[in-house]
Residue, then its C-alpha position, 0 to 999 in steps of 0.5 A: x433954729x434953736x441950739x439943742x442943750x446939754x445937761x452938765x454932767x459931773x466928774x463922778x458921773x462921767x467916771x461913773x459911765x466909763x466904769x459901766x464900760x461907755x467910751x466917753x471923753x470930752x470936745x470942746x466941753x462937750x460929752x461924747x460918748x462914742x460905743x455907737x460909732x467905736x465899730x463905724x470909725x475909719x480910723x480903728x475903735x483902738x484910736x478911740x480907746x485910748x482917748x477914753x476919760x481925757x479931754x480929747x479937743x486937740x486930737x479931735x481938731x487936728x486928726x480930722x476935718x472940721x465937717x467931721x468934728x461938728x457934724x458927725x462928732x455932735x451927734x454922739x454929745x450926751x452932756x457938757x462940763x464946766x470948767x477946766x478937765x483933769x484927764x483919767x487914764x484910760x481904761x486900755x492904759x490900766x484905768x480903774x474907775x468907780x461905780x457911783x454905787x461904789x461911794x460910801x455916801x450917796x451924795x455925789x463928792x464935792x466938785x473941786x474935790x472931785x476934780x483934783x489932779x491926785x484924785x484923778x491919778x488915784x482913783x483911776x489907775x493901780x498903783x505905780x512903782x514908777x509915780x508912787x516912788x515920790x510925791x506926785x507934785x513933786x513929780x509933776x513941778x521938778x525942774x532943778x536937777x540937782x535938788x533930785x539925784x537920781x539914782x546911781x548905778x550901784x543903787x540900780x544894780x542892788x535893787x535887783x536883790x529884791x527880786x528877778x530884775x523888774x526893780x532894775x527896769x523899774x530904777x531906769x523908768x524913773x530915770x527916763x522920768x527924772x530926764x524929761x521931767x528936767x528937760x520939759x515945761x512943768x506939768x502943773x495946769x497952768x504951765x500945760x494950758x497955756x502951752x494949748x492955748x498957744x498951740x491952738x493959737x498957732x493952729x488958727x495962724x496957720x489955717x489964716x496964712x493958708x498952709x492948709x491948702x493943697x499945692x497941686x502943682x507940687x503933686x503935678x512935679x511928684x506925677x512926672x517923677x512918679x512917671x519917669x521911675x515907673x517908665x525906667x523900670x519897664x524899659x529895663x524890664x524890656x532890655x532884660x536888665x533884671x536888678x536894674x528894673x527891679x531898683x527903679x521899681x522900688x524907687x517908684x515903691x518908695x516915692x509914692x508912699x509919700x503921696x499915700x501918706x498925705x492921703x490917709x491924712x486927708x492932706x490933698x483933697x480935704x474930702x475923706x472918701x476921695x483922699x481914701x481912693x487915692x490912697x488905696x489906688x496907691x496903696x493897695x492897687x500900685x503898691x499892695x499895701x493896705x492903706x485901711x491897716x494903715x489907718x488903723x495903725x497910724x492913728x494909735x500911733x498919733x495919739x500914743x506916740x512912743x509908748x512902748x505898750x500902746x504904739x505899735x509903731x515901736x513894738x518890733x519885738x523879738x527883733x529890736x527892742x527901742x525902750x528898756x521897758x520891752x525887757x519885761x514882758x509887756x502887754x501891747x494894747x494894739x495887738x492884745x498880746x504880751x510882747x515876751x522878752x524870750x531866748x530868740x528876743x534876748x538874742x536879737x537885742x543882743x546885736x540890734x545894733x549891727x542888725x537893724x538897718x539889715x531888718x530894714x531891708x525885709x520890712x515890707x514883706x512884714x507889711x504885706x502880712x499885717x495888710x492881710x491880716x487887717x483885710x481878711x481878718x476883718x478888723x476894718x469897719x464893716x458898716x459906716x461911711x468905710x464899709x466898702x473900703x475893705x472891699x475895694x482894697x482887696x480888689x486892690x490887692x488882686x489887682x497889684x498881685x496879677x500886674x507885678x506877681x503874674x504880669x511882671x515877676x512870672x510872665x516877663x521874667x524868664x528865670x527862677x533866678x532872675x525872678x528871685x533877684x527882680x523880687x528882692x531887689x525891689x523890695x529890698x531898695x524901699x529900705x530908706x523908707x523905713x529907716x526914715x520912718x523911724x527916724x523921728x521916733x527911735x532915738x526920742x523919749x519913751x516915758x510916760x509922764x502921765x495924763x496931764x501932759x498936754x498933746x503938744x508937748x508930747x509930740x514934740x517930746x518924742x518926736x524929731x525933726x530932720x534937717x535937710x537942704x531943699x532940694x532933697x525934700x524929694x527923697x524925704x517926701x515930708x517925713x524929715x518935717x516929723x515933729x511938725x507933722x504930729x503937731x498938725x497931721x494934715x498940714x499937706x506936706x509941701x507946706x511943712x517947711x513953711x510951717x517950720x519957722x512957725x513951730x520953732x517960734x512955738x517952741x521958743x516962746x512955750x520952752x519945750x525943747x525942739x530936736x533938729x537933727x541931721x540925717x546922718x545925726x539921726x541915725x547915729x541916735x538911733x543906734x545909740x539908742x539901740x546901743x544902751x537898750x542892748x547894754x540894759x539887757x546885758x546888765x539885766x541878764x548879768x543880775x538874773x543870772x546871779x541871783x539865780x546862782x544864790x549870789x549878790x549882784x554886788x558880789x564882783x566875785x561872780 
């Protein structure tokens, strides 16, 4: 059978399509545009967004399954480019892009011009206080750290005259910028493509020493302790040792999310839809969760990692604030809403530090709320090959709510008090599960450094990983393997340490710095990063007031 042939299509054409509101982007030098399949995607139309204008080859490869990239991905191929892409910024990132009609000449524009990196920051994106402060080549090839001081404080501190402080977090964006910039690979083309070339390398190794293969012996050793947890729960439950059963309920809650998580990653059978049952058996039905919110969130989370307007994996405002950029009212892309920097979120940032690991303890009654609010506000798939999804995990849900809320917390449960403590206690123990959620990301890089820093190199710039003795990979559950997981989300994770030697390799030979922390490291990264946030907006709020009064922020007097 004849291979199907595409027509080549130009940089201006395609621009040209996104400003007319299609979802386009590239795979393999291929043209896909994807409005057909943007209300069918398991993984949410928001994950696709924020691949729109960008060569999207090295998140397509390694967030899907190879039946799904050449077979169902092909049918959405409209063309091909030649040669090297230069990735716009998608339009849910703020990308401005221009209508052919909007060119002074109808002749399309010259390809090498039009394909030149500062063109495609100019012509698709506003203006930027942070990449318009200097040369965008001098940005992208700063290596040496002492021919760019950076700013001082007093220069940060009187910057702020010009207006109510948003020059003041513009001041410490760029010196998040200016560290990354010291501490990465050079962003020029060539540095960036042979970081892929090596990644993608790396990937091929990988899948020929088998890592991609499911251990199902490993998941017969997590059954048994599954088992042992559930079991010890019920015969605490049966004596009337109320606290006790309630801990172990939540060690079992805390255990099998790890298992949920590799499903979501078709990371134990390979097949999409029996991975999905797993994980909403898991999920929803044992853990009343949704793994279809999760999904959702997950995969933005993958592809944005750290943003502070884009990954909502980060954005926990009014209670904690990860980034000085949450101190300026920002918009976040995922919930369509402005994250405001108001009293009550002054005041919890104030003292994040001390009360983070306290929040920890109440987030899963905040995921059952965006569970609910996934499900029956219907922001899931209604058509496609998840349509019913949806409907299975609010069986699910009915189900987790008749066995642990009537079956456990009302009918065995003789006291309104006990009751109370049994649901508290349970909930409350997962908290180490969250913590270690947001270990591998907290303390990391929240900057942009633009579109044309490569995937890899991204992930490993605001991802962690945590070291750890073998026989606690158990507690873990694969989330100590972070940086490793978001290089290759479907590595099953009982391979992820295997897959580590091969990444520090990687790592070494492309010079991008890889972070190793211990567990008790980690943490303290975290809170020091908390620390500086909180110390940022005390600064900030010292400035406004002193404007406010008339004064100078300079003006000790004050």
């Amino acid at each position: 059978m004849r291979e199907k042939t595409y027509p080549l299509l130009s940089r201006r054409q395609i621009e040209d399509m996104i400003a007319r509101g299609r979802h386009i982007f590239i795979v393999d030098q291929y043209v896909l545009k994807a409005d057909p399949w943007l209300p069918y995607h398991p993984g949410g139309d928001k994950a696709i967004k924020h691949m729109v204008g960008r060569d999207a080859t090295d998140e397509v490869t390694v967030l899907h399954s190879a039946e799904a990239k050449d077979q169902m991905m092909s049918r959405y191929r409209i063309g091909r480019i030649d040669g090297r892409w230069t990735n716009f910024i998608p339009p849910i990132q703020g990308g401005k892009f221009r209508l052919l009609a909007d060119d002074d000449e109808t002749a399309e524009p010259d390809e090498d011009e039009a394909c030149a990196p500062d063109s495609s920051l100019a012509s698709s994106r506003d203006p930027s206080p942070v990449f318009d402060a200097a040369d965008e080549a001098t940005l992208r090839n700063r290596r040496n750290p002492d021919a760019h001081p950076r700013p001082s404080s007093v220069s940060s501190i009187s910057s702020v005259e010009e207006d109510d402080g948003m020059s003041y977090l513009d001041v410490q964006t760029k010196e998040k910028i200016n560290l990354d910039l010291d501490k990465y690979p050079a962003l020029d083309f060539t540095t960036q493509d042979t970081i892929v070339q090596k990644y993608r390398a790396l990937n091929d190794r990988i899948k020929a020493d088998g890592l991609y293969q499911c251990s199902y012996r490993s998941y017969a050793i997590e059954a048994t302790r599954y088992s042992l947890l559930f079991g010890t729960s019920v015969l605490f439950l049966h004596w009337g040792w109320y606290a006790l059963s309630a801990f172990a309920l939540g060690c079992f809650w805390h255990q099998l999310v790890f298992s949920a998580h590799d499903a979501g990653h078709m990371g134990i059978t390979h097949n999409f839809h029996v991975d999905t049952v797993i994980g909403i058996i898991i999920g929803d039905f044992i853990g009343g969760l949704s793994l279809g919110w999760w999904k959702r969130n997950h995969n933005v989370h993958h592809i944005v990692t750290n943003s502070p307007e884009h990954d909502p994996d980060i954005e926990y405002l009014p209670f904690l604030a990860f980034s000085h950029r949450f101190l300026g009212n920002l918009r976040s892309t995922y919930y369509d809403r402005v994250m405001e920097y108001d009293g009550v979120a002054k005041a919890m940032v104030s003292i994040q530090k001390y009360s983070y690991y306290i929040l920890l303890t109440f987030g899963r009654f905040n995921l059952y709320r965006l569970s609910y609010e996934y499900l029956f506000c219907m922001q899931g798939p209604r058509k496609g090959p998840a349509w019913w999804h949806r409907y299975l995990e609010i069986v699910g849900h009915f189900f987790f709510w008749s066995w642990y809320g009537y079956g456990i917390v009302y009918k065995s449960i003789p006291t309104g008090w006990d009751r109370f403590i049994f649901i508290m206690v349970s909930h409350m123990t997962v908290m180490p599960l969250h913590a270690q959620l947001g270990l591998s990301h907290f303390a990391m890089s929240t900057a942009d450094l633009g579109p044309h820093e490569s995937f890899p190199q991204k992930m490993l710039r605001t991802t962690m990983d945590i070291e750890c003795p073998r026989w606690l990979d158990f507690f873990h559950g694969g989330l100590q393997f972070q940086a490793i997981h978001h290089l290759y989300p479907r590595i099953p994770r009982h391979n992820l340490r295997r897959t580590q030697k091969l990444v520090q390799e990687f790592c070494n030979d492309v010079g991008i710095p890889y972070a190793l922390y211990g567990f008790v490291d980690g943490n303290q990264q975290v809170l020091g990063r908390l620390g500086e946030v909180s110390r940022q907006a005390a600064i900030l709020a010292k400035c406004q007031k002193v404007l406010a009064n008339g004064g100078s922020p300079l003006d000790h007097s004050h």
